[in-house]
N, CA and C of each residue as an Amber inpcrd file, in Angstrom:
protein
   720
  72.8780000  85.2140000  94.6380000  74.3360000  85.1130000  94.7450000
  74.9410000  86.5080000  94.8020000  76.0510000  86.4710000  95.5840000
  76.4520000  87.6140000  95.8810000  77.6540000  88.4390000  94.4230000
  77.6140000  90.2010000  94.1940000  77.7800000  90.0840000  92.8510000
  79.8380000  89.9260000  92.7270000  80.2720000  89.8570000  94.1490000
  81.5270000  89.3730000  93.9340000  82.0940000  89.0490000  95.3390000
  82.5510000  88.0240000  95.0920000  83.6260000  87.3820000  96.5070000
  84.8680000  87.2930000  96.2750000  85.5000000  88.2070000  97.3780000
  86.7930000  88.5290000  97.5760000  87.4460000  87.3100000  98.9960000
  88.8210000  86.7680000  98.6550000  89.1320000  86.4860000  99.7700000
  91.1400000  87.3240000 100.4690000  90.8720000  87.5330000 101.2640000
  91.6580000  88.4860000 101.9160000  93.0540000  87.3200000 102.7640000
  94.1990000  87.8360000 102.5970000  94.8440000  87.0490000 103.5810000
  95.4460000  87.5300000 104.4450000  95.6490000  87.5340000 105.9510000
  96.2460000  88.2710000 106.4180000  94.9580000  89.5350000 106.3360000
  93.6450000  88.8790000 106.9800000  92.9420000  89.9180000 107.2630000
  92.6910000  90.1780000 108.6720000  93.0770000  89.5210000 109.9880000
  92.7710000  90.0750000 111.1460000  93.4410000  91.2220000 111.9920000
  94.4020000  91.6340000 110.9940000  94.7650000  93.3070000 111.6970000
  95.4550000  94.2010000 110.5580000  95.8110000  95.1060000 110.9620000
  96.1000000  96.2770000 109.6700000  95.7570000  95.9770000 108.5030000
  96.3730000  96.4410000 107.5380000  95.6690000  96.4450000 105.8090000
  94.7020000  95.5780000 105.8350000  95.2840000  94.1510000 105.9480000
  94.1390000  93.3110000 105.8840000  92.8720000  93.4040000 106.6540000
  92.8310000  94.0830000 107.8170000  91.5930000  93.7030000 108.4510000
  90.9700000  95.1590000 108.0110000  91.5550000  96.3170000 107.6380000
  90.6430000  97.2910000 106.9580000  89.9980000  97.0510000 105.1540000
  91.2500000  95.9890000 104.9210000  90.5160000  95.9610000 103.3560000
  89.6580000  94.6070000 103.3480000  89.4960000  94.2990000 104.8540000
  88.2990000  93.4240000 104.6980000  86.9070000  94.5130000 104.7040000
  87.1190000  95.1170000 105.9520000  85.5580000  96.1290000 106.3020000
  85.5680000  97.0140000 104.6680000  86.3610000  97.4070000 103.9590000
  85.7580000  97.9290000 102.7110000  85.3300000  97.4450000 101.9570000
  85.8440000  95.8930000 101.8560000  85.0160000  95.2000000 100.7390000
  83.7630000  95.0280000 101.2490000  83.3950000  94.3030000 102.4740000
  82.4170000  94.2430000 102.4320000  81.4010000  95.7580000 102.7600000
  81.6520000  96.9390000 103.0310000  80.9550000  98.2290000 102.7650000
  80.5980000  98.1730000 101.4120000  81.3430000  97.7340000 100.9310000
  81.4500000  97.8110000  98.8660000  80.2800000  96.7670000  98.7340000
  79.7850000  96.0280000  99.2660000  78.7440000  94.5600000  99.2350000
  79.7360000  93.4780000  98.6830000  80.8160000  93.2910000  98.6440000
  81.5270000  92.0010000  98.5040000  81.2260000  90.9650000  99.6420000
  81.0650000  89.6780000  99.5130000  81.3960000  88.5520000 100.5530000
  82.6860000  88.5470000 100.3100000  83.0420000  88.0120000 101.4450000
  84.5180000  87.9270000 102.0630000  84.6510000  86.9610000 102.4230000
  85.7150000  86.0150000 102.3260000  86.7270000  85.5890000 103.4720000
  88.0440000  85.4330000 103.5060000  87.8320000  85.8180000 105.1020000
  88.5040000  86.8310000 105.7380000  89.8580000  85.2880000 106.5940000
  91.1410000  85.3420000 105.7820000  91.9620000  84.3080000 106.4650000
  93.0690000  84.6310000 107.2800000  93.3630000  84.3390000 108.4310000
  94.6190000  84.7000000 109.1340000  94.9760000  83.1780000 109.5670000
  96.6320000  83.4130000 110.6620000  96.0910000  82.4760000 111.4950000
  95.3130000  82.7870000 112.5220000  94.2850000  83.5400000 113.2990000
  93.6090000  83.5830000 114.1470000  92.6170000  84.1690000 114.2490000
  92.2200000  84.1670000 112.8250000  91.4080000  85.7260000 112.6250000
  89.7850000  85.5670000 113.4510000  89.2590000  84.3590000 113.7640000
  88.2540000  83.7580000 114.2070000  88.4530000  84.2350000 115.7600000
  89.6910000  84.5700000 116.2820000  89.5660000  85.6780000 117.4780000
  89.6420000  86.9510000 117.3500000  89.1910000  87.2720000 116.2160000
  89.6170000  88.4550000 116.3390000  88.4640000  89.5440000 116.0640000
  88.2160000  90.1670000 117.2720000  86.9210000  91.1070000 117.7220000
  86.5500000  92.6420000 116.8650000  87.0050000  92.3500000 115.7550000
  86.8810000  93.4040000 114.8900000  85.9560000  92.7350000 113.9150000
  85.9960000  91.9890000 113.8110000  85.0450000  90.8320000 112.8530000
  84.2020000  89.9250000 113.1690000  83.3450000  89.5150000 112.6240000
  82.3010000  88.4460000 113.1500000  81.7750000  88.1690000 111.9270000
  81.6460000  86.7230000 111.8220000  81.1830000  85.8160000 110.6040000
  79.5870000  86.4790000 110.5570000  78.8770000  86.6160000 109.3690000
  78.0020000  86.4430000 108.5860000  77.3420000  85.9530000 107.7120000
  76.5700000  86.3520000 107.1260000  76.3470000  85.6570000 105.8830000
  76.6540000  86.3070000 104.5840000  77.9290000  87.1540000 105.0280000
  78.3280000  87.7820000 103.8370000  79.8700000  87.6410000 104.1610000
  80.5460000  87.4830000 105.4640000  81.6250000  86.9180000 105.9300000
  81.8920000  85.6970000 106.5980000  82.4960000  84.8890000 105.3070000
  83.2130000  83.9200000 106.4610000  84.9600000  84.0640000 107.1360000
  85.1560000  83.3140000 108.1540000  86.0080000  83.4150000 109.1640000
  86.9020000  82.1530000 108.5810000  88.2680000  82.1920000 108.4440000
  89.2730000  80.8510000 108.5040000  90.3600000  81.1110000 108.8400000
  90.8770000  80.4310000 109.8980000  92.1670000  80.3480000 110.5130000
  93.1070000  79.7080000 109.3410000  93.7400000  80.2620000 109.3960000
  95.0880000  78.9610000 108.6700000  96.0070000  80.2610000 108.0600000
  97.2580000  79.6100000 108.0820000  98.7880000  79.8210000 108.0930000
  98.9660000  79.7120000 106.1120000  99.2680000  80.9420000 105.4190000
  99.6820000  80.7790000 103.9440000 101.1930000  79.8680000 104.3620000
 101.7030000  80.0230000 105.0270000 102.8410000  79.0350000 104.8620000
 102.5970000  77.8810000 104.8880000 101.8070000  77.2100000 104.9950000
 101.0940000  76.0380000 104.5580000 100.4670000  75.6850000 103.4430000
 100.9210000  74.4870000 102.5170000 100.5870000  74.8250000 101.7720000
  99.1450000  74.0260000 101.5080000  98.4840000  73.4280000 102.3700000
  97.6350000  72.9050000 102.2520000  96.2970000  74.0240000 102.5890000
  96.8980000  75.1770000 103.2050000  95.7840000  76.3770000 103.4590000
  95.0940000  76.7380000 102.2810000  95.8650000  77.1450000 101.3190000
  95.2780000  77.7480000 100.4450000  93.8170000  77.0870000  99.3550000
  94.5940000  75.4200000  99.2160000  93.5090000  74.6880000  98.9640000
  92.2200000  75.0820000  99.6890000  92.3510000  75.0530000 100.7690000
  90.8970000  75.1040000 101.9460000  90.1000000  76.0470000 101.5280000
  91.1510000  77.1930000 101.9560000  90.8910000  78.6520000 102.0940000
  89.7880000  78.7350000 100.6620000  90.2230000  78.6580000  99.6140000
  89.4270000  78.7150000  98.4040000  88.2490000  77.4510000  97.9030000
  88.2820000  76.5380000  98.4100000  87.2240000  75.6900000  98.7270000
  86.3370000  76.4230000  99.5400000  86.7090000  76.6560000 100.3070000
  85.7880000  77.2610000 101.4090000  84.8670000  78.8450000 100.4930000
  85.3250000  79.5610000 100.2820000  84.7900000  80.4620000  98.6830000
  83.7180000  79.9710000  98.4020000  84.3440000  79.0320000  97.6870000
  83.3510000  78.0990000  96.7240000  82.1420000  77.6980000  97.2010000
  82.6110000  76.9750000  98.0620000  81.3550000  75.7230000  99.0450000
  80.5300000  77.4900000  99.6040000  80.7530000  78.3350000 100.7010000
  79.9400000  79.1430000 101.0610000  79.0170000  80.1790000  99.5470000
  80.2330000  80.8110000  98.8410000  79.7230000  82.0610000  98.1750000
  79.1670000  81.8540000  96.8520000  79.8460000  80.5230000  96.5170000
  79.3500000  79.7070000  95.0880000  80.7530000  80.0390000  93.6500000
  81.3940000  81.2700000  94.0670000  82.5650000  81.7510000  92.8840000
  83.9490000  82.4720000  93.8800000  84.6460000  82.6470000  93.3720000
  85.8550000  83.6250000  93.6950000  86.4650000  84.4990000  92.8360000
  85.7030000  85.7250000  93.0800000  86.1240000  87.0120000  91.9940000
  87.4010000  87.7100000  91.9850000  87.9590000  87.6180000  93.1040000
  89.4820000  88.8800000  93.9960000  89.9350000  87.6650000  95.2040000
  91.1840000  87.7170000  94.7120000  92.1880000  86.9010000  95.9180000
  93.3590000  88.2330000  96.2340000  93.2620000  88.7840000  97.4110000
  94.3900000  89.6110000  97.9240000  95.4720000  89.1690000  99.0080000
  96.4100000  88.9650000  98.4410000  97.9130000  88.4590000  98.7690000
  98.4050000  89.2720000  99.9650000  97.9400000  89.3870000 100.6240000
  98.0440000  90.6110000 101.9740000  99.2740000  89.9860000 103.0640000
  99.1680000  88.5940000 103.5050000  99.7140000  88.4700000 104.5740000
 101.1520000  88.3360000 104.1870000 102.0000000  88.5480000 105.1310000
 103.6420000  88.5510000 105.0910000 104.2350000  88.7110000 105.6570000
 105.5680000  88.7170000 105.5120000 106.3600000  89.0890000 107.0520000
 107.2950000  89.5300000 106.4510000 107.6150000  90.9900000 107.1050000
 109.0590000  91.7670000 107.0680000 110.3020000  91.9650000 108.0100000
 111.1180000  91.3600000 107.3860000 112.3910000  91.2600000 108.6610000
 113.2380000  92.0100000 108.1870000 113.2540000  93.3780000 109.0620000
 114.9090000  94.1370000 108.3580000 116.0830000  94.0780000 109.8300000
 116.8060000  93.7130000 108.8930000 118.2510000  93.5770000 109.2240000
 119.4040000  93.4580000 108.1070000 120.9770000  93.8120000 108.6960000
 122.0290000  93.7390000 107.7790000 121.7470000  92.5560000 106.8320000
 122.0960000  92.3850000 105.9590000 122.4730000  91.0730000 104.8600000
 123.1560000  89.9190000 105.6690000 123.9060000  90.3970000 106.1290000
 124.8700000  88.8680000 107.0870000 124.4190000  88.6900000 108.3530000
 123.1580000  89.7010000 108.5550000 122.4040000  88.8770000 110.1000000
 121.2370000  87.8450000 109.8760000 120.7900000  87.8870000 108.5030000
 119.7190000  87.1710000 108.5160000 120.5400000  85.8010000 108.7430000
 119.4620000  84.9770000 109.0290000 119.6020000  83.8910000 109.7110000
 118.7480000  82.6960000 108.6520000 119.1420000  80.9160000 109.0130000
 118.6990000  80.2770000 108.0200000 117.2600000  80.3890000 108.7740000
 116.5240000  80.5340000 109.9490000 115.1880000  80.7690000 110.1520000
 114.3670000  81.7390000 109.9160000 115.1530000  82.9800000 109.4670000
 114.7830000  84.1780000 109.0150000 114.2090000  83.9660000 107.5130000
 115.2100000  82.9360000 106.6210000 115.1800000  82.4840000 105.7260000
 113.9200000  81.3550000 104.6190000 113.6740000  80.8440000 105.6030000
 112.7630000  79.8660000 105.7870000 111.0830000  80.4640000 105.7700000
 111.3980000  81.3440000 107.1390000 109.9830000  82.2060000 106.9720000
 109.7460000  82.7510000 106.3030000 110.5540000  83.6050000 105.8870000
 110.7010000  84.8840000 104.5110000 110.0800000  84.1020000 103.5140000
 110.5080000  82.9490000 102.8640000 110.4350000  81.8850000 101.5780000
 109.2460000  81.4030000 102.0320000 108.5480000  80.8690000 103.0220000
 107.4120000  79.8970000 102.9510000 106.5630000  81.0710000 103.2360000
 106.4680000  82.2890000 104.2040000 105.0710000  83.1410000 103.9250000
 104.9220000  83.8720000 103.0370000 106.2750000  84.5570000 102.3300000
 105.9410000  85.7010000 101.4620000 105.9680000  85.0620000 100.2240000
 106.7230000  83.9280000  99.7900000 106.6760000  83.6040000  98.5050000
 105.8930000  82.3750000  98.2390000 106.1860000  81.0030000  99.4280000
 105.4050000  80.2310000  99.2440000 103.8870000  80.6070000  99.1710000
 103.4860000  81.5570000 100.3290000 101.9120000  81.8940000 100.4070000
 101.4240000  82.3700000  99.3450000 102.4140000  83.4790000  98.3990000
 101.5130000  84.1150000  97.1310000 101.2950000  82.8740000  96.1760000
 102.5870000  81.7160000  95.8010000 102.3420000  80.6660000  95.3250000
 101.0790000  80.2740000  95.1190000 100.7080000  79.6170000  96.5210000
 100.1790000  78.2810000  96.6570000  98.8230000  78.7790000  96.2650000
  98.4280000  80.4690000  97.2190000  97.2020000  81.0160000  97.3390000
  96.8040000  81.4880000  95.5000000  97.7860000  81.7400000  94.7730000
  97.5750000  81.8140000  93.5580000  97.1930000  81.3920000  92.9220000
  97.9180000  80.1490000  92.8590000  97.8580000  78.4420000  91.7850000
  96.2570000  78.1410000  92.4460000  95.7300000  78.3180000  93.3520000
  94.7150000  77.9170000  93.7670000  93.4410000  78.6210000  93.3950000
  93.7460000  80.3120000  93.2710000  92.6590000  80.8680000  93.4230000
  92.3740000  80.7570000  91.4050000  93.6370000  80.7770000  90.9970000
  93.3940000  80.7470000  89.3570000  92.8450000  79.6110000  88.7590000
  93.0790000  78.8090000  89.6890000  92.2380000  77.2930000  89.0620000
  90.6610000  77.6010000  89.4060000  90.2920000  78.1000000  90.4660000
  88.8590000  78.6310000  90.5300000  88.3660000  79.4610000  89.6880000
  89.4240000  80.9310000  89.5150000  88.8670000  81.9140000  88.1900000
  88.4690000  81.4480000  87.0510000  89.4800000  80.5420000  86.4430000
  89.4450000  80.0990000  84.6260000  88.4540000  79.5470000  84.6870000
  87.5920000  78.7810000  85.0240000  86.0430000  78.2430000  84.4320000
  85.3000000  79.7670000  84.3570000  85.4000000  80.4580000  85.0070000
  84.4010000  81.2090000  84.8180000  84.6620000  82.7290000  83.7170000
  86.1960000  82.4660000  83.6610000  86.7490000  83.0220000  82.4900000
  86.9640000  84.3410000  83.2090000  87.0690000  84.7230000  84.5410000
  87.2150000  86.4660000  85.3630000  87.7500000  85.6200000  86.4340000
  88.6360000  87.0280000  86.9060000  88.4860000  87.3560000  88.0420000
  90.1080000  88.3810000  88.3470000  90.6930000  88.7320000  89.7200000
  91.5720000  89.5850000  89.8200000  92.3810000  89.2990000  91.1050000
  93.4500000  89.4710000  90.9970000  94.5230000  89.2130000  92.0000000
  95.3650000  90.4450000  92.0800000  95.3140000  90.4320000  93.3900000
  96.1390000  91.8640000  93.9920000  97.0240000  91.7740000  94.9170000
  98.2600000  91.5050000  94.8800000  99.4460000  91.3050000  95.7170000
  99.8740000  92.7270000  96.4990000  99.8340000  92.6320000  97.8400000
 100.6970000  93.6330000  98.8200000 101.8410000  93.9400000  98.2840000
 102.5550000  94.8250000  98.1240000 103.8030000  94.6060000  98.0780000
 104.5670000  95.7740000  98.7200000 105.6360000  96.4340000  98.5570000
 106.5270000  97.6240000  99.3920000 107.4920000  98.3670000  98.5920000
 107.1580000  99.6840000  98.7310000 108.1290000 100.7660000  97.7680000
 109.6150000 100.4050000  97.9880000 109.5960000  99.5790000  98.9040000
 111.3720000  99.6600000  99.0840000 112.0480000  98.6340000  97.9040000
 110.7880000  97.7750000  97.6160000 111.0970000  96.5340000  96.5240000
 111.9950000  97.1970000  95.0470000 111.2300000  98.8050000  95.0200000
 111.9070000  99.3780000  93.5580000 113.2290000 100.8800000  94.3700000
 112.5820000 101.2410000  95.5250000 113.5810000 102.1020000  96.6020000
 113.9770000 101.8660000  97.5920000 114.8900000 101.1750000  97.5860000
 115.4680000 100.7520000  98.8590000 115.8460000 101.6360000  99.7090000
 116.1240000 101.9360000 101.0440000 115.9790000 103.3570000 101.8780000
 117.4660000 102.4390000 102.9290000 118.5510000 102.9860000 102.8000000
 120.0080000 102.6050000 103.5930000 119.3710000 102.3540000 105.3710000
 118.3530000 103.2540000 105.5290000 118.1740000 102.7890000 106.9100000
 117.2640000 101.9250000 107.4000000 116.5960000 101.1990000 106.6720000
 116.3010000 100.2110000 106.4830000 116.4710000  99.0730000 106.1770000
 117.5620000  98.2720000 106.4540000 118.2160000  97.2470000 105.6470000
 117.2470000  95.6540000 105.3880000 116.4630000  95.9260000 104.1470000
 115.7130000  94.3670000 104.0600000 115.6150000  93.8830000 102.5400000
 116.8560000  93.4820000 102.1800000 117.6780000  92.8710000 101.0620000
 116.9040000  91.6700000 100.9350000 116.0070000  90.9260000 102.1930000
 115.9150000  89.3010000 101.5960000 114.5230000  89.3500000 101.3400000
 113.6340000  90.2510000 102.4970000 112.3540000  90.4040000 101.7040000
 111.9490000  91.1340000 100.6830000 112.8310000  92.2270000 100.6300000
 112.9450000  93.0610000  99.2630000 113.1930000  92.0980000  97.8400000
 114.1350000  90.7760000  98.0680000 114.3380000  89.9700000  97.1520000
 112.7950000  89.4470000  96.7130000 112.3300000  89.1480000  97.3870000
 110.6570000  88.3920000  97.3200000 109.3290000  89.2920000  96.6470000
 109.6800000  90.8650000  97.5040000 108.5890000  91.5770000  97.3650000
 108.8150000  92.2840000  95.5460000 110.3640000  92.0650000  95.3580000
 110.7770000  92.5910000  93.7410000 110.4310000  91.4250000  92.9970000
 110.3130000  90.3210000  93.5530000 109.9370000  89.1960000  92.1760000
 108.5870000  89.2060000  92.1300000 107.7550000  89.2990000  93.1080000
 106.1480000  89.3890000  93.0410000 105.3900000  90.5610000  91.9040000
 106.4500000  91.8780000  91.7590000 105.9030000  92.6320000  91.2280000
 106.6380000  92.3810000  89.7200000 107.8130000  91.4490000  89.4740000
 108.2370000  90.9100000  88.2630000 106.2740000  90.1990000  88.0440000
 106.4980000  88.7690000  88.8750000 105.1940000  88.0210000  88.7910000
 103.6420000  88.5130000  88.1740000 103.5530000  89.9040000  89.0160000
 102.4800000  89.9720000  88.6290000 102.5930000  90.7030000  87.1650000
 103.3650000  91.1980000  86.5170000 103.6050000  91.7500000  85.0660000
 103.1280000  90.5160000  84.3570000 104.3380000  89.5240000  84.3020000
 103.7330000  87.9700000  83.9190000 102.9080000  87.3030000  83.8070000
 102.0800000  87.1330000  85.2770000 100.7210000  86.6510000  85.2280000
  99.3200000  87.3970000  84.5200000  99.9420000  89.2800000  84.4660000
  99.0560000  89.6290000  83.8760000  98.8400000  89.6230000  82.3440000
 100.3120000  89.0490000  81.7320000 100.0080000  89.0780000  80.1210000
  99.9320000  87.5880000  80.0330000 100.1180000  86.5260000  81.2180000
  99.7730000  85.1790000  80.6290000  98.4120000  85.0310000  80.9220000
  97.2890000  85.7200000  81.4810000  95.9210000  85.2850000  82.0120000
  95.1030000  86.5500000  81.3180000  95.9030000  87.4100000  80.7110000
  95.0040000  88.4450000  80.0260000  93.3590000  87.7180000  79.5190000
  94.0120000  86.8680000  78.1890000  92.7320000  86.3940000  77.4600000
  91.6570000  85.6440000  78.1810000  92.5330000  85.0130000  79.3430000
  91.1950000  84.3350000  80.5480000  90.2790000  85.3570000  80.8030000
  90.0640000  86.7210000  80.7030000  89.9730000  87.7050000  81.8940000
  90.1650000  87.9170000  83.4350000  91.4520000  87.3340000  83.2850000
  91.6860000  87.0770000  84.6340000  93.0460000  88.6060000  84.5540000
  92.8840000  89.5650000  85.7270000  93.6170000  90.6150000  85.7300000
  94.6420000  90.2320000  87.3330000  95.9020000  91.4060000  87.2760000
  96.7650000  91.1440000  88.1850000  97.4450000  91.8180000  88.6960000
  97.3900000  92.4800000  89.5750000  97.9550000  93.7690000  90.1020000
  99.1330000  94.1710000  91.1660000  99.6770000  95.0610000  91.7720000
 100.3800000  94.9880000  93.0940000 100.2480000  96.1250000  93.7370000
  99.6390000  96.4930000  94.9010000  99.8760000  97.2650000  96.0900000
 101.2580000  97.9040000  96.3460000 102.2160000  98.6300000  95.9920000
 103.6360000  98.8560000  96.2430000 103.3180000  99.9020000  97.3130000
 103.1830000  99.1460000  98.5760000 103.0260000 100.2520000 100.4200000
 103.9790000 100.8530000 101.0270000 103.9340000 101.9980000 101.3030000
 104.8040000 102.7140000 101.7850000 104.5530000 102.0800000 103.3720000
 105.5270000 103.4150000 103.9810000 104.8170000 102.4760000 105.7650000
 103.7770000 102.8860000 105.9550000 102.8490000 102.2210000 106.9050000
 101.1600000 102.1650000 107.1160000 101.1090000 102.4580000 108.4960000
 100.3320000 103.1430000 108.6420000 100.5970000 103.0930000 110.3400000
  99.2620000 102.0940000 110.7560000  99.7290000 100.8760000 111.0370000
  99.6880000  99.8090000 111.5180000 100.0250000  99.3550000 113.0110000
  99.7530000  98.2920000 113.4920000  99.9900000  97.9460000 115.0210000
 101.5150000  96.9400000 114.8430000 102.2860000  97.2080000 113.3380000
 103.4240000  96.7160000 113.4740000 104.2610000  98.4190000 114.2590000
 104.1140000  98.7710000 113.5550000 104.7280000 100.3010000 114.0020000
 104.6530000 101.0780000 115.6430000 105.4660000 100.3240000 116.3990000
 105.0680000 101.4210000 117.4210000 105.0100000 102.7690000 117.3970000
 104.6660000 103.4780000 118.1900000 103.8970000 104.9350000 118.5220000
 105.3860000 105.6590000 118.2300000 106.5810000 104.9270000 119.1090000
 107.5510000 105.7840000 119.2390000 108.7500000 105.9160000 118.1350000
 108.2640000 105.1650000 117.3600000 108.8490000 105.0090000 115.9730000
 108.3840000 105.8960000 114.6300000 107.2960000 106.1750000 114.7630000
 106.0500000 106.9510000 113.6550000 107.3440000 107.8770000 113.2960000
 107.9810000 109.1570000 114.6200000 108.3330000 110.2400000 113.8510000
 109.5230000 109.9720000 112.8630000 110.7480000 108.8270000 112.9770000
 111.6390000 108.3160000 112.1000000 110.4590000 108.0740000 110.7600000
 109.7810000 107.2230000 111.1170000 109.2530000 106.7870000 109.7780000
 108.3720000 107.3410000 109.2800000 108.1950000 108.5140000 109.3800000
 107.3310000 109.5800000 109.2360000 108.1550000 110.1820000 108.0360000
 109.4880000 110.2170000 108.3270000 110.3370000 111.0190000 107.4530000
 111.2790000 109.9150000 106.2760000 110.3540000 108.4630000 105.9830000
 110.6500000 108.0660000 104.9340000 109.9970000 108.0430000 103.7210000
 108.8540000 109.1610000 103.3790000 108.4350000 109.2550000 103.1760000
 108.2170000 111.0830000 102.7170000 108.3610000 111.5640000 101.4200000
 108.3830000 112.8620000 101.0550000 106.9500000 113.3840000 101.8470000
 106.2400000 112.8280000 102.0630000 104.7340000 113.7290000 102.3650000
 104.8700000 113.6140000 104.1180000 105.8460000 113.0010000 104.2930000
 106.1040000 113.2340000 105.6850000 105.1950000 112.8890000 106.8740000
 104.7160000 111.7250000 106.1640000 103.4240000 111.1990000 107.7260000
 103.9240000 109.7480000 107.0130000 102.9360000 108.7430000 107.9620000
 102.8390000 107.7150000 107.6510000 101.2430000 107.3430000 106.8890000
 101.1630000 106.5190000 105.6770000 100.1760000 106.0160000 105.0820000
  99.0340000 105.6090000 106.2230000  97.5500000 105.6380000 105.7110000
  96.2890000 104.7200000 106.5470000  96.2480000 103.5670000 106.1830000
  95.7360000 103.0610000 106.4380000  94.9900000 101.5750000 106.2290000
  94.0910000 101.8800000 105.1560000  93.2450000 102.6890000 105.5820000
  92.0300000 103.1090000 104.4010000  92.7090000 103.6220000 102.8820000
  93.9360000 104.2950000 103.3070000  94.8470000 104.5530000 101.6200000
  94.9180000 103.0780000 101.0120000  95.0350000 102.1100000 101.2720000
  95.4330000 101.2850000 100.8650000  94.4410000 100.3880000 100.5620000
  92.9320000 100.6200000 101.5550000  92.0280000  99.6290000 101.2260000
  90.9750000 100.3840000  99.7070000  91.9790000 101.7030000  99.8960000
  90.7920000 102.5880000  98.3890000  91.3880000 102.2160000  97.3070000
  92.9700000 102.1730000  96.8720000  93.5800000 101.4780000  96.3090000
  92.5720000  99.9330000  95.7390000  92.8870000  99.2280000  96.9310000
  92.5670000  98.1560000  95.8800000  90.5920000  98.3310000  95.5450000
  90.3340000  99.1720000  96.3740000  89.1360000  99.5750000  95.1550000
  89.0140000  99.8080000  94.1600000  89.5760000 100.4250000  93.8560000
  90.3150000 101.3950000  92.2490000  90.5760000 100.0900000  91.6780000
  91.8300000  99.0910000  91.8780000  92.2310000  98.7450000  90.9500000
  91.1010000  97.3240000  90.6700000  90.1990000  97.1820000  91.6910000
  89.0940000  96.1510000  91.7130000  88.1250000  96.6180000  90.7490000
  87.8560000  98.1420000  90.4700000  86.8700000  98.4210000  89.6990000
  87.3120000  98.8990000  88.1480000  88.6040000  98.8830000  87.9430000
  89.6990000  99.2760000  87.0850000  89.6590000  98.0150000  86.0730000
  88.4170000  98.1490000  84.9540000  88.6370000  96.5630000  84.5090000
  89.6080000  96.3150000  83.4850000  90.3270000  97.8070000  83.1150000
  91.3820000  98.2470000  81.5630000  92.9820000  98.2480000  82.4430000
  92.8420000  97.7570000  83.8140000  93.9780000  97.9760000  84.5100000
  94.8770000  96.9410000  84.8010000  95.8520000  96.2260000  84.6220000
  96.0030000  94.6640000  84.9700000  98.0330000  94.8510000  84.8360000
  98.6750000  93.9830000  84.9510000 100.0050000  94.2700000  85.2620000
 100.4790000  95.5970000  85.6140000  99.8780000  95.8500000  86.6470000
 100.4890000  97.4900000  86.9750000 101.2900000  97.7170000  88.7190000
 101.7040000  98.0230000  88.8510000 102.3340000  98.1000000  90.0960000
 101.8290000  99.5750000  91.0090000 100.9060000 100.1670000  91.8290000
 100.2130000 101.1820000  91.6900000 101.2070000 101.7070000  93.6810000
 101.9260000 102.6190000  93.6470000 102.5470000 103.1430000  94.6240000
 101.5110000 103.8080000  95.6800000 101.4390000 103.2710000  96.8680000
 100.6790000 104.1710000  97.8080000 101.8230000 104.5650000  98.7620000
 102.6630000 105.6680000  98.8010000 103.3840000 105.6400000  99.7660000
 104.2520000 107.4460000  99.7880000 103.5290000 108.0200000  99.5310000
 103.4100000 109.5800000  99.4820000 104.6370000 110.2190000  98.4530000
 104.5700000 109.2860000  97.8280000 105.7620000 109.5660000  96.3400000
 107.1580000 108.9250000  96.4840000 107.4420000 108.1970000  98.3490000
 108.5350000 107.5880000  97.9710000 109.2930000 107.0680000  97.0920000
 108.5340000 106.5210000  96.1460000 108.9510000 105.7780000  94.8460000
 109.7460000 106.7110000  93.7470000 109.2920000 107.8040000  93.8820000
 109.6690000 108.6120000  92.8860000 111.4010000 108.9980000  92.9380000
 111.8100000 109.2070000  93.7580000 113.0470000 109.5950000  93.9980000
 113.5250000 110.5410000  95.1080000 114.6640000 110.7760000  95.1340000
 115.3310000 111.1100000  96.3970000 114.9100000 112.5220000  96.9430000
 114.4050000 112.7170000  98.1380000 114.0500000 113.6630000  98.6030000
 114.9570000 114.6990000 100.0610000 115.6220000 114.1720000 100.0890000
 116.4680000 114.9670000 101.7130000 117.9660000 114.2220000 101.2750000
């Protein structure tokens, strides 16, 4: 048996699809969930990766998704809360469909994928959860206007404080990713130099910053309600 299985959401491109290839460099089994991730040519099932399509806004995914764990790897050690969607715009442009999505991927998905993966941890008395989340949740940046996912991405990192002093004695630990911008295939090319400069260190974050991160806090076993900033000190305070 393998000595830990991680499952990833929102692993077939950026963060997610690099903090899939580290876990498994690390010897973790994986699986690896998007909706499409089974096309997606950066990956190929093994016997140390499995492949599952399905939508966290569903809430019947997450059931699967972690069955599927089970039935292949035999346990589920690390569930990472990766997938999401960010919509910035004014406060009075969001829309009730803007609304809807925001609520069923970013909050319903950490939900459902939660309640699910913790009912797997507690028999075995371990395991660790690591939520994505975004510096803007504690620094909001005026040129950026995203008030409704910022609403979501600030209660997750309330959440995970919570979950980490209600699951302490399980050994079950709980963490959050707080990401600066990533240079990702959300980011076009011609955008980098603006968002280059939201950020005091003046570039944009890797993928790999973020997939060492949750190394750290995966091997971090004294570490648990913490909110850990990757985003070149944005968090800290005002710089220009």
């Amino acid at each position: 048996m393998n000595s830990k299985v991680a499952l990833v959401t929102g692993a077939s491109s950026g963060i997610g699809l690099q903090m899939t290839k580290a876990l498994l460099e690390r010897g973790y089994a994986v699986v690896a969930m998007s909706r499409h991730v089974s096309a997606c040519d950066a990956l190929q099932a093994s016997d140390q990766l499995a492949l599952f399509d399905g939508d966290v806004a569903e809430p019947a995914t997450a059931k699967r998704a972690v069955e599927l764990a089970l039935e292949r790897f035999g346990q589920l050690d690390l569930l990472v809360n990766n997938a999401g969607v960010f919509i910035a715009k004014p406060f009075t442009q969001y829309t009730q469909a803007d609304y809807d999505r925001l609520l069923a991927t970013n909050l319903g998905g950490f939900f459902h994928m939660t309640k699910h993966a913790l009912e797997a941890m507690l028999p075995k008395q371990r395991g660790h959860i690591v939520n994505i989340g975004t510096s803007l949740a504690t620094v909001p940046v005026v040129s950026v206007p995203s008030a409704l996912p910022i609403l979501i991405k600030g209660g997750l990192e309330a959440a995970t404080r919570s979950l980490a002093i209600e699951y302490a004695e399980a050994g079950i630990r709980v963490n959050t990713i707080a990401a600066g911008i990533i240079d990702t295939p959300m980011h076009p090319r011609e955008n980098h130099g603006f968002l280059a400069g939201l950020s005091p260190a003046k570039r944009l974050g890797t993928t790999q910053e973020i997939a060492d991160a949750l190394l750290y806090l995966d091997s971090a076993q004294f570490v648990s309600g913490e909110v850990v900033h990757v985003d070149g000190g944005a968090h800290a305070g005002k710089w220009s």
